[in-house]
C-alpha positions in Angstrom: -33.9 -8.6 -17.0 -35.8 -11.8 -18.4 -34.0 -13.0 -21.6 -36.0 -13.8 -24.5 -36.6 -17.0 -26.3 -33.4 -18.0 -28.6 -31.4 -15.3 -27.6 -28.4 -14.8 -25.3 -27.0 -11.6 -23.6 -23.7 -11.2 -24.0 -21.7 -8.9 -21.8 -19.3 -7.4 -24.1 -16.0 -7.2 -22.8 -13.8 -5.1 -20.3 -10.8 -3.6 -22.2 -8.9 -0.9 -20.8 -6.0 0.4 -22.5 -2.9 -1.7 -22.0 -0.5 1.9 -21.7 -3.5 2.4 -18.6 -3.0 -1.0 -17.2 0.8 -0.5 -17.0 1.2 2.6 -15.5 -1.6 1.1 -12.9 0.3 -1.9 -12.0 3.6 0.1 -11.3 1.7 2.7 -8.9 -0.4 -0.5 -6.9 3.1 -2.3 -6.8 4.7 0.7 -5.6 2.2 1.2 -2.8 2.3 -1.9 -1.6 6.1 -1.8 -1.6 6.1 1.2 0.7 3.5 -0.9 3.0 6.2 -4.0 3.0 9.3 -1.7 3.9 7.2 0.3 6.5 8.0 -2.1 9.6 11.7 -2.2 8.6 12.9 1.0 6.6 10.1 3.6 6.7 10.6 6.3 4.3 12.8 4.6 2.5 11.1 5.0 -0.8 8.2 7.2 -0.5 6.1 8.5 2.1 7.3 7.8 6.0 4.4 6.9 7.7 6.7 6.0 11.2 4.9 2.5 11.5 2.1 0.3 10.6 -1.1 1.2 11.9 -0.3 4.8 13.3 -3.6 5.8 12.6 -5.2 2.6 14.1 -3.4 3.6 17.2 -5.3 6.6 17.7 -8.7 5.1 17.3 -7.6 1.6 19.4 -6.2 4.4 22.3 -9.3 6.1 22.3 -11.1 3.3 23.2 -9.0 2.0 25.4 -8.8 5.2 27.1 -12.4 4.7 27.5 -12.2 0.7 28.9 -9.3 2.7 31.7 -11.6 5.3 32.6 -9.7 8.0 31.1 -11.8 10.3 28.5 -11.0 13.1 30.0 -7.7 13.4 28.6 -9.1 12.4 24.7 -9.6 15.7 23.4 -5.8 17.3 24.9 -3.8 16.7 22.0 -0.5 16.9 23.6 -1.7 14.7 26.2 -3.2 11.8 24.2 -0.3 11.9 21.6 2.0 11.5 25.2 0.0 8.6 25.6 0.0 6.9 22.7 3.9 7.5 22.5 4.3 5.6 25.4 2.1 2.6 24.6 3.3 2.0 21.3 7.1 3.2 22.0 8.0 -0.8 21.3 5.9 -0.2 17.4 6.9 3.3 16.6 10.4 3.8 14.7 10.3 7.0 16.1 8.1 9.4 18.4 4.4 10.6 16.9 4.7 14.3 16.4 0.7 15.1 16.9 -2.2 13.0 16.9 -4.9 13.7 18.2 -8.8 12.2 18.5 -10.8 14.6 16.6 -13.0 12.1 15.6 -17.4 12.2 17.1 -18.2 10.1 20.1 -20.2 7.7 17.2 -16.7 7.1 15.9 -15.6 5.9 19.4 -19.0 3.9 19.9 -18.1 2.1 16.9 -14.6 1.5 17.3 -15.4 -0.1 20.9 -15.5 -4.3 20.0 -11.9 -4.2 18.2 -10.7 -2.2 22.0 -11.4 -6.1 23.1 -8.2 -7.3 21.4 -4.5 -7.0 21.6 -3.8 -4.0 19.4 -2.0 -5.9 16.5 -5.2 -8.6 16.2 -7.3 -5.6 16.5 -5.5 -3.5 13.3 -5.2 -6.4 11.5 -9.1 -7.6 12.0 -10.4 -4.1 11.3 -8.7 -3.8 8.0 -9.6 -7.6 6.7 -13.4 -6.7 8.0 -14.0 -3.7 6.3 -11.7 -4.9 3.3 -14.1 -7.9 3.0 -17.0 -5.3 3.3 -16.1 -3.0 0.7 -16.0 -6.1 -1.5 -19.4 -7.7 -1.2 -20.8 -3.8 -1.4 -19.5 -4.1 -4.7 -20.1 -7.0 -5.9 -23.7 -7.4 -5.2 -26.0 -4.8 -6.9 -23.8 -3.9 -9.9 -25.3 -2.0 -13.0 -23.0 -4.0 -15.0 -22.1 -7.4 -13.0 -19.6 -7.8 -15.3 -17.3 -5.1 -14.3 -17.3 -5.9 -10.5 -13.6 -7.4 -11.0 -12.3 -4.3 -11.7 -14.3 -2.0 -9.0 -13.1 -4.6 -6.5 -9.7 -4.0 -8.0 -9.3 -0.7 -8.3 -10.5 -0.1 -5.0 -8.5 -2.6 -2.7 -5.3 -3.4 -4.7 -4.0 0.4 -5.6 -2.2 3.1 -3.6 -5.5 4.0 -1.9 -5.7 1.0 0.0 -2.1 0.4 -0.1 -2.1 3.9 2.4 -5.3 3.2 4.5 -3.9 -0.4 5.3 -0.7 1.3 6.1 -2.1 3.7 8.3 -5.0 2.0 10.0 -7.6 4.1 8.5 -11.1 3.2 8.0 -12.0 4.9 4.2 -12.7 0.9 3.4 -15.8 1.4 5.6 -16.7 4.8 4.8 -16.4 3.9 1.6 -18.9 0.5 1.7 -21.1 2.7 3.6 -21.6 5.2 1.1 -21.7 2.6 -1.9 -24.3 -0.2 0.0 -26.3 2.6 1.2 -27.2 4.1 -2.1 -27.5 0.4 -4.1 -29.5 -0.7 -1.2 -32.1 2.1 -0.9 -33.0 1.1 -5.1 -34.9 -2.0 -3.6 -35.4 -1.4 0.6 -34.9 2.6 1.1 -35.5 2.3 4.7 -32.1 -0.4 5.1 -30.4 2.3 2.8 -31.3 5.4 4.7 -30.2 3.4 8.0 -26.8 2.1 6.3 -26.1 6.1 5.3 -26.7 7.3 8.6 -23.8 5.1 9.7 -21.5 7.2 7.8 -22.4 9.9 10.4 -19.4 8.0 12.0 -17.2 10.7 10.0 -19.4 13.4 8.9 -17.3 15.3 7.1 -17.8 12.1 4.4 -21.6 12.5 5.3 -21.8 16.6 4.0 -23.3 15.2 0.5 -25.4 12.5 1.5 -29.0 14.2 2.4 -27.9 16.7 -0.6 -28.1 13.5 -3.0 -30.7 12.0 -1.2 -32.7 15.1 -1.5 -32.3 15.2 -5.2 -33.6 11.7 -5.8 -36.7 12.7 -4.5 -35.8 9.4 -1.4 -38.0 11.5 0.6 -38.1 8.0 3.2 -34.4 6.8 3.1 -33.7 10.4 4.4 -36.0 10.2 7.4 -34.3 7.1 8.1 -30.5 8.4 7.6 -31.4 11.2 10.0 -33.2 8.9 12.4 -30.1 5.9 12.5 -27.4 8.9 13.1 -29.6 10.6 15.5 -29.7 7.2 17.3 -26.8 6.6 17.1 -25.5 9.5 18.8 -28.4 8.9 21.7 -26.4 5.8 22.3 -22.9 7.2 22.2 -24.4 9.2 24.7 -26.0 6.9 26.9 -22.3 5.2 26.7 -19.6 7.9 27.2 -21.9 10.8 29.1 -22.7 14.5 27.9 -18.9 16.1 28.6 -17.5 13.9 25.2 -20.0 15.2 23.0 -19.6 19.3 25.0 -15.5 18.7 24.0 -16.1 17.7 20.6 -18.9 20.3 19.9 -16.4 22.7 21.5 -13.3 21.8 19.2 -15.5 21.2 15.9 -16.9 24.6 16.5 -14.8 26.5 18.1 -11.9 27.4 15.8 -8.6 29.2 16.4 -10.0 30.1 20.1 -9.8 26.8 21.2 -6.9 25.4 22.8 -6.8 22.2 20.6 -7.2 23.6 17.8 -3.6 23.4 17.2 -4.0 19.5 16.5 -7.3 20.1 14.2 -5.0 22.2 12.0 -2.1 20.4 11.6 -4.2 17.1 10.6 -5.8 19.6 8.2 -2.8 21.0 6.0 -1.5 17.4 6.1 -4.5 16.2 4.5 -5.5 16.4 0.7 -8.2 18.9 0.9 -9.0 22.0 -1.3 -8.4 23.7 2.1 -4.8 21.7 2.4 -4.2 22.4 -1.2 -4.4 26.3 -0.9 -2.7 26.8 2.9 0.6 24.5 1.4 0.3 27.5 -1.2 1.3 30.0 1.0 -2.5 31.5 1.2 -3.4 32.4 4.4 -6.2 30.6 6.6 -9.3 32.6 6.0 -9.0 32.5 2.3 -8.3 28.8 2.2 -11.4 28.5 4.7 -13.5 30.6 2.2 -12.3 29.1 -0.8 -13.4 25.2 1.0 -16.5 26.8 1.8 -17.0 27.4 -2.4 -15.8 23.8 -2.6 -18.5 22.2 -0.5 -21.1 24.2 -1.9 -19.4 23.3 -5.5 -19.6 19.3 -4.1 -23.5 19.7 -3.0 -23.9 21.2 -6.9 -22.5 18.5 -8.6 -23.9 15.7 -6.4 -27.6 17.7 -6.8 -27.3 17.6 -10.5 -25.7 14.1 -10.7 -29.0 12.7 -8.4 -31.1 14.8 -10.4 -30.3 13.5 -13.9 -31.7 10.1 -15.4 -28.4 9.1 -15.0 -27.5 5.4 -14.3 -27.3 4.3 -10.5 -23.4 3.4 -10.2 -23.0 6.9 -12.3 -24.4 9.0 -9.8 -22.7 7.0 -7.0 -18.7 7.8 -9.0 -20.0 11.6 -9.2 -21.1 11.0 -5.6 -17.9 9.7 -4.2 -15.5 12.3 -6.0 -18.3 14.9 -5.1 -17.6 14.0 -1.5 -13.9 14.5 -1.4 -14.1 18.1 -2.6 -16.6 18.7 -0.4 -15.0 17.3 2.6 -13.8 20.5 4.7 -10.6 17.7 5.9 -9.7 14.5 4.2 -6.7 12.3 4.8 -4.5 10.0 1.9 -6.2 7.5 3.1 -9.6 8.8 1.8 -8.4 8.7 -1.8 -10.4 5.1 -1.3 -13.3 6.8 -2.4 -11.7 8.2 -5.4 -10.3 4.7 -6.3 -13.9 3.2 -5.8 -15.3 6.1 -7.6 -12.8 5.0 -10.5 -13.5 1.3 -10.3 -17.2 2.2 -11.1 -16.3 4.4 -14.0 -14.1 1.6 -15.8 -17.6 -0.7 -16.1 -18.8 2.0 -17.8 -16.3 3.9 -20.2 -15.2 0.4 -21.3 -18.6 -0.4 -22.6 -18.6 2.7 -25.0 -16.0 5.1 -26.8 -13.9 6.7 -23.8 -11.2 8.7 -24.9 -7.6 7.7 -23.9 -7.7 11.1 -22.4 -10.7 10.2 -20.3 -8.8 6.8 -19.3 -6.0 9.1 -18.3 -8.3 12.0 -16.1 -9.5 8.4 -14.4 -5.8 7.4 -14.0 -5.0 10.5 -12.5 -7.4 10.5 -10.1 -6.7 6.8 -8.8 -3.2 7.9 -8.7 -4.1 10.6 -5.8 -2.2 9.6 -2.9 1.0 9.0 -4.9 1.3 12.5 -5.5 -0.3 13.6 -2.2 -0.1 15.2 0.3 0.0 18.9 -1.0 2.4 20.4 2.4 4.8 17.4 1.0 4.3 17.3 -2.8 3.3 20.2 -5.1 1.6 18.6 -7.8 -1.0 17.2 -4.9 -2.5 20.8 -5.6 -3.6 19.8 -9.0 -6.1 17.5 -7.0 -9.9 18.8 -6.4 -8.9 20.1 -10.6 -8.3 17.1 -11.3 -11.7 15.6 -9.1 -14.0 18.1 -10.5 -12.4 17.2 -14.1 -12.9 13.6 -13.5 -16.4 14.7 -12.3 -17.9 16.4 -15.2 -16.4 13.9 -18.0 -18.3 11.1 -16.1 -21.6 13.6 -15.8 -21.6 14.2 -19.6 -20.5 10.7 -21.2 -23.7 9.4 -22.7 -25.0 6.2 -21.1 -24.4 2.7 -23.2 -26.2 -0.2 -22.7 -24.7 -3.7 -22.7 -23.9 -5.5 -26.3 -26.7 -8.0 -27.0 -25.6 -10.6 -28.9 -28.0 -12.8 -30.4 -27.0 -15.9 -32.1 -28.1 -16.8 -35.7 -31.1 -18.7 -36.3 -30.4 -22.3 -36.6 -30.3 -23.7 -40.3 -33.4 -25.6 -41.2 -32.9 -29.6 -40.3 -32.6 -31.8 -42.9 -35.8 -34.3 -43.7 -33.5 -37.5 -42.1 -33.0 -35.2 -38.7 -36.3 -34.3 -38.6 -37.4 -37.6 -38.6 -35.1 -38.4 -35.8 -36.7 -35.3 -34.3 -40.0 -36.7 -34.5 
C-alpha cells in the first residue's frame, strides 16, 4: 500500500498477555529439555521417544532400502522394523517396538537426496532445511509483516517442533508447503497450485486442500495441484516400478484384511487423531472410523466456509491448518506443527484488536497439544479436535482489524526568520 503525503503507517504493536507468554516459555523450555535428555536419559521427564531421530530412521531406511535393492521388504512391518533394529542398534536405547513405512512412494521419491548421507548428517540437514523453509514461508507474504516474529516463533521454538526435531518428522515441510502454497497462489496461482500438489507427499495433510481451493473459486491453481501430484507420482513410478505403488494401494485400502494392517493401526491409536482420541476411549474401531469420517467431513466444512468468506488471507490459512488436523484420518505429535503455525498466524491478528484473555487461552491450548498428547498415553489429549474446532470457530468469527494508522500532527507554521532561511 502507497503511503500518502505527510503521513506515516504505524504498525501498532504486538502485546500478548504477559500470564500467556509465561506459561508459553515454560512448555517451549520443557520441550526442548525432553529433546536435550533424549540421547542420554529418555523418558526421563516426559515422553520416551527411545532416541533422536526414530522417525527419520524410518524414512532414511526406506530409502536406503531402495539404494540396496531391497523394496520388497518396505511394506512387512515386522521385517522393516527388524531392519531398522539392526542398523541403528548402536543409536537406539532400546529395541523399536513397530515401525513401519506407510508412507506413498512420492514420500520415498522425495526423501531419496538425504539417503546420500551418513544417517546423522542426513537427520540433522533435513530438519535445518525444512526448519529454514518454514521460516522464509512465513516471513515473506505476511498480512501483517509486523507479526512475522511471532509466527516464526510459535512455530519453531515450542513443543511442536521441539517433538518433530526429536523424532525426525517432516510437519516443518508439510507445514511450509501448505502456508507458501496458499500466499503464493495470491500473486502466481500456477507456482501455488504446483507447491500444494507437493503436499501430496502426505495426503492425509492434503484431504482439505482442493476443498479450500475449490471455495476460493482458484479454479487454475487446482489444475495445477492436481497436475504437480499426478506428476509426481508418474515419476515415483518411473523410479521404484508398479509393485510399490500395488503394496501401498493394497495397505491404504485394504483395512483389517491386510496383513500389515497391524502396523497401520498401531501408528494410528498412537497418534493424536479424532480417530486416536475415541479408540484410547475404549470405543470400538468402527465407531471411531465413523465418527473420523464426521470429522473429515466437519474439516472440509469449516475450511469451505473459511475460503468462502471475505476473510483475510493468513485467516483462512489458521482455519485451514487447524481444519486439516481434524480432518486428517492419522496424525502424529509431531503434526501439532500445523497447529503451532496456525497459532503463530492468529497472534498477528488478535493482538491488533480486543481478543479475550479467554481467546489467548483457547490459542494457548491449542499450541500446547503435544504436551498433553498422545490420547493412548494421556487422557486430557482427548479434549483435542474440541479444543481445534473451538480454536477454529473463535478465529472464523473475530471481526477483521486493520492496522493503526498513525499520522503525525501537521507541522506548526514557521516563523517569518525561518521562512526566510527557507527561501
Amino acid at each position: 500500500m502507497r503511503r500518502a503525503a505527510g503521513a506515516e503507517i504505524a504498525i501498532s504493536r504486538i502485546e500478548v498477555p504477559p500470564v500467556i507468554l509465561a506459561v508459553a516459555a515454560l512448555a517451549a523450555l520443557y520441550g526442548w529439555a525432553v529433546v536435550a535428555l533424549t540421547p542420554t536419559h529418555p523418558g526421563s521427564i516426559g515422553l520416551n521417544l527411545d532416541a533422536l531421530g526414530t522417525d527419520w530412521m524410518v524414512f532414511y531406511g526406506g530409502v536406503r532400502c531402495f539404494f540396496d535393492g531391497n523394496l520388497a521388504g518396505l511394506f512387512d512391518g515386522e521385517r522393516f522394523t527388524t531392519y531398522l533394529n539392526s542398523a541403528f542398534a548402536g543409536w537406539l536405547s532400546q529395541p523399536l517396538i513397530l515401525r513401519a513405512w506407510l508412507y506413498p512412494p512420492t514420500t520415498l521419491l522425495a526423501m531419496l537426496p538425504f539417503g546420500l548421507l551418513p544417517f546423522a548428517l542426513s537427520y540433522a540437514a533435513f530438519q535445518v532445511a525444512t526448519a529454514g523453509l518454514l521460516a522464509a514461508v512465513l516471513w515473506f507474504g505476511a498480512d501483517r509483516p509486523n507479526a512475522r516474529i511471532w509466527a516464526i516463533g510459535a512455530a519453531l521454538l515450542g513443543p511442536a517442533a521441539a517433538i518433530n526435531a526429536a523424532m525426525g518428522q517432516n510437519a516443518f515441510l508439510t507445514t511450509a508447503l501448505l502456508v507458501g502454497g496458499f500466499r503464493v497462489l495470491r500473486t502466481r496461482p500456477a507456482l501455488g497450485g504446483i507447491i500444494l500438489g507437493l503436499l501430496t507427499i502426505k495426503p492425509q495433510l492434503w484431504l482439505l486442500v482442493p476443498v479450500a481451493l475449490a471455495a476460493g473459486r482458484e479454479w487454475r491453481a487446482l489444475a495445477w495441484s492436481l497436475a504437480a501430484a499426478a506428476a509426481l507420482a508418474v515419476a515415483s513410478l518411473l523410479v521404484f516400478g508398479v509393485e510399490i505403488w500395488r503394496q501401498w494401494l493394497e495397505l491404504a485400502l485394504g483395512g483389517i484384511a491386510n496383513p500389515q494392517y497391524a502396523s497401520l493401526e498401531f501408528n494410528r491409536v498412537w497418534g493424536d487423531s479424532i480417530y486416536a482420541c475415541l479408540v484410547s476411549s475404549g470405543l470400538s474401531h468402527a465407531l471411531a472410523t465413523i465418527a473420523q469420517g464426521l470429522g473429515t467431513l466437519l474439516g472440509a466444512g469449516l475450511a469451505y466456509s473459511a475460503f468462502r468468506r471475505p476473510l483475510p488471507g493468513d485467516r483462512k490459512i489458521v482455519v485451514l491448518l487447524a481444519a486439516a488436523i481434524l480432518a486428517a484420518p492419522h496424525s502424529s505429535l509431531a503434526d501439532t506443527v500445523l497447529l503451532a503455525t496456525a497459532v503463530g498466524l492468529w497472534i498477528g491478528d488478535a493482538a491488533q484488536g480486543d481478543a479475550s484473555l479467554a481467546a489467548w487461552t483457547a490459542a494457548l491450548a491449542i499450541w500446547l497439544a503435544p504436551v498433553f498428547n498422545p490420547p493412548m498415553a494421556s487422557p486430557v489429549g482427548r479434549l483435542t479436535p474440541l479444543l481445534i474446532l473451538a480454536f477454529i470457530i473463535v478465529t472464523m468469527t473475530r471481526r477483521a482489524q486493520p492496522d493503526r494508522v498513525a499520522v503525525p500532527m501537521p507541522r506548526p507554521p514557521l516563523a517569518a526568520g525561518e521562512q526566510a532561511l527557507k527561501r
